[in-house]
N, C-alpha and C positions, 0 to 999 in steps of 0.2 A: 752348108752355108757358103754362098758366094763370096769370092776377094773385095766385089764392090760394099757387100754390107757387112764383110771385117773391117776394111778402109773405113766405112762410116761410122761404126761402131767404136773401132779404137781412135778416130778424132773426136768426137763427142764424149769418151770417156777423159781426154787427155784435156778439153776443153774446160767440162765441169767438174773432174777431180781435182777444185780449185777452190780453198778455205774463203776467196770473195765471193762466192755463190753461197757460203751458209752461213753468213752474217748475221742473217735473220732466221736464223732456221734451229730447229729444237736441237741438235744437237750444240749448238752455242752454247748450254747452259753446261751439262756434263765437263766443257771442252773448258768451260770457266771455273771448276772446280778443279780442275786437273791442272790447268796452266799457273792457278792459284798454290798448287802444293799443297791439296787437301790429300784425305786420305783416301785410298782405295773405296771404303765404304762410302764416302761422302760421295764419291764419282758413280757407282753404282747406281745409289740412291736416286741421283740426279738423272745418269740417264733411264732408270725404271719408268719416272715420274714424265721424263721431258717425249719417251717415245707413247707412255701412256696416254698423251695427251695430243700426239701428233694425230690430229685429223680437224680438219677448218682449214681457213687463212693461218697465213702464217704468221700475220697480226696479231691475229687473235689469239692462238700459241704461245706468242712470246711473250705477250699480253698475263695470260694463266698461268703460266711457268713462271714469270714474274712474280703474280700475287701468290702463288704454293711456297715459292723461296722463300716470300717475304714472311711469312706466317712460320717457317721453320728457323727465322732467323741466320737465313744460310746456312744452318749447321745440321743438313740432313739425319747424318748420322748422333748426334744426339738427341732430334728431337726424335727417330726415331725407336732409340735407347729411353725415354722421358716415360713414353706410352701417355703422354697428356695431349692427346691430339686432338683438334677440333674436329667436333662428330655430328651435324648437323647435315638436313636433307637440300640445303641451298646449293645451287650449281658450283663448283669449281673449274668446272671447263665444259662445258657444253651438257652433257646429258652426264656426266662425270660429279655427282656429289661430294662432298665431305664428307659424308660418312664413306664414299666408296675409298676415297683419299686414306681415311684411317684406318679401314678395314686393311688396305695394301700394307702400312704402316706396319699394323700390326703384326700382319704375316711375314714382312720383314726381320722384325724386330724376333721374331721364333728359328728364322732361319739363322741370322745372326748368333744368336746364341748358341748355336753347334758348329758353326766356321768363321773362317772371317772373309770367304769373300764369296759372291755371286756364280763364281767361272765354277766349272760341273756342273752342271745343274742342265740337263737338255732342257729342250725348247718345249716337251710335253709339262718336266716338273718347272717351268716359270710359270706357264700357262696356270697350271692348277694350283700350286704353293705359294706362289707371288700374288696373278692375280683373282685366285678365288674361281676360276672356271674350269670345268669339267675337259680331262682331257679328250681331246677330238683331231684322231688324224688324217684327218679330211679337212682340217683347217687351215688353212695360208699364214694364220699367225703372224704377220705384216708386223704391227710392233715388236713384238718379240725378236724376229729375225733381223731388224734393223738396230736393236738395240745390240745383238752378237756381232752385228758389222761395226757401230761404233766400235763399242769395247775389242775387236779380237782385230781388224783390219791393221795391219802396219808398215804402213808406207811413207806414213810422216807428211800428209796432207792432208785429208781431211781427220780420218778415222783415228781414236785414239791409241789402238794396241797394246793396251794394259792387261788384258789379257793372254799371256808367255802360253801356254798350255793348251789354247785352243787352238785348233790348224785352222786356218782361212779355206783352203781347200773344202771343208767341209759345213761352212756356211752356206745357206740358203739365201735366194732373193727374197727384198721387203714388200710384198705386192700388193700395190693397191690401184685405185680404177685406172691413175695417171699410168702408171708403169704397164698393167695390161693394155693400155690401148697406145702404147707405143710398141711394147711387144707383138700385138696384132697387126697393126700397120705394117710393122718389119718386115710380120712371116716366121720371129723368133716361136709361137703359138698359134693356134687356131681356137684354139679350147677356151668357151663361152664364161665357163665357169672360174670363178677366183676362189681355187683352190689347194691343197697341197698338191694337185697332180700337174695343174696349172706350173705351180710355182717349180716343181721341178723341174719340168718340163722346158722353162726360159731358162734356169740356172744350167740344165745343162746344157743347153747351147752356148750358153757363154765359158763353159768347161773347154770349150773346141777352139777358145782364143786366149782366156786364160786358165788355165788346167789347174793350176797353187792359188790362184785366186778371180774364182769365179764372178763373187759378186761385184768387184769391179765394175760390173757391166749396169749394173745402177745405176752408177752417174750418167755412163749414157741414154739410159732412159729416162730415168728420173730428171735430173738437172736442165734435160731437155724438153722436158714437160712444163716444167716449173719455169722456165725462161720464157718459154712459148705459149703461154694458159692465155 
């Protein structure tokens, strides 16, 4: 990596690792249960549901994270203790039913009931225990991986670092079309495909600028996508 695109990389990162750029943005709702003094589970919950849902505008997002809260009463973790969950084939968020809504619920509510929190759990068993899909390690896993940066990231800006046990060093990038094709542009990848070789492939060049915490390098592409769309 050249000095010019570490220079550029660590001002774009130092620009958008800045809680006024996610104002609007799904991790708000987690970060609203947490500053609220809820519990570990309710924070979980939140971010499962909010990174579940992160794909559209981010109107729209905030929009459906909205209506999911509102229907849980804000009290994730009880409604997801209740198991009386709305189970219907009408959209929740995009191509995202209520019944896929309750199906997560309820895989929840199983996990729940032999620990009390989310963190262990790798990124194959969320995929397949949380949400219902077969594991594939060929997959980018974009939600997932962004949901381990909220929860495990501890900087005390944007991410919430509730997660003590998890090392950051060993998070993965959240990739999706915006972050590949900032990563391309760069020369951080070449590789067409958005997938786990993709995604490591950019985390570990961001390894060569921060080594304890790689994904950092998110916000500079990300946030810079999102400013720039």
């Amino acid at each position: 990596m050249t000095s010019d695109l570490e220079k550029l990389l660590r001002e774009r990162e130092l620009k958008y690792n800045d809680p006024v750029f996610f104002e609007e943005d799904p991790i708000s709702f987690p970060r609203r249960f947490a500053t609220a003094g809820a519990s570990l589970q309710d924070i979980e919950i939140a971010a499962v549901f909010a990174a579940h849902f992160a794909w559209g505008r981010r109107s729209m997002i905030v929009r459906d994270c909205t209506r999911l809260f509102d229907e849980m009463q804000w009290k994730p973790f009880a409604y997801v203790s209740a198991g009386d969950y709305r189970n219907d084939n009408s959209s929740a968020h995009r191509t995202v039913k209520w019944c896929d809504v309750a199906r997560i619920c309820k895989a929840l509510a199983a996990i729940y009931s032999g620990r009390e929190s989310l963190e262990g759990l790798s990124v194959q068993e969320i995929r397949s225990r949380v949400y219902s899909q077969k594991e594939d390690p060929n997959a980018a896993n974009k939600k997932i991986n962004m949901m381990r940066r909220w929860m495990t990231r501890r900087d005390g800006k944007v991410d919430l670092g509730l997660w003590k046990n998890t090392n950051p060093a060993e998070l993965l990038m959240p990739l999706d079309v915006h972050v590949h094709r900032q990563a391309m542009e760069l020369g951080l990848t070449s590789r067409i495909c958005t997938d786990a070789r993709t995604v490591e492939e950019i985390t570990s060049a961001f390894r060569e600028i921060w080594p304890e915490d790689p994904v950092r390098g998110d916000f500079a592409l990300f946030g810079y996508a999102v400013e720039n769309a």
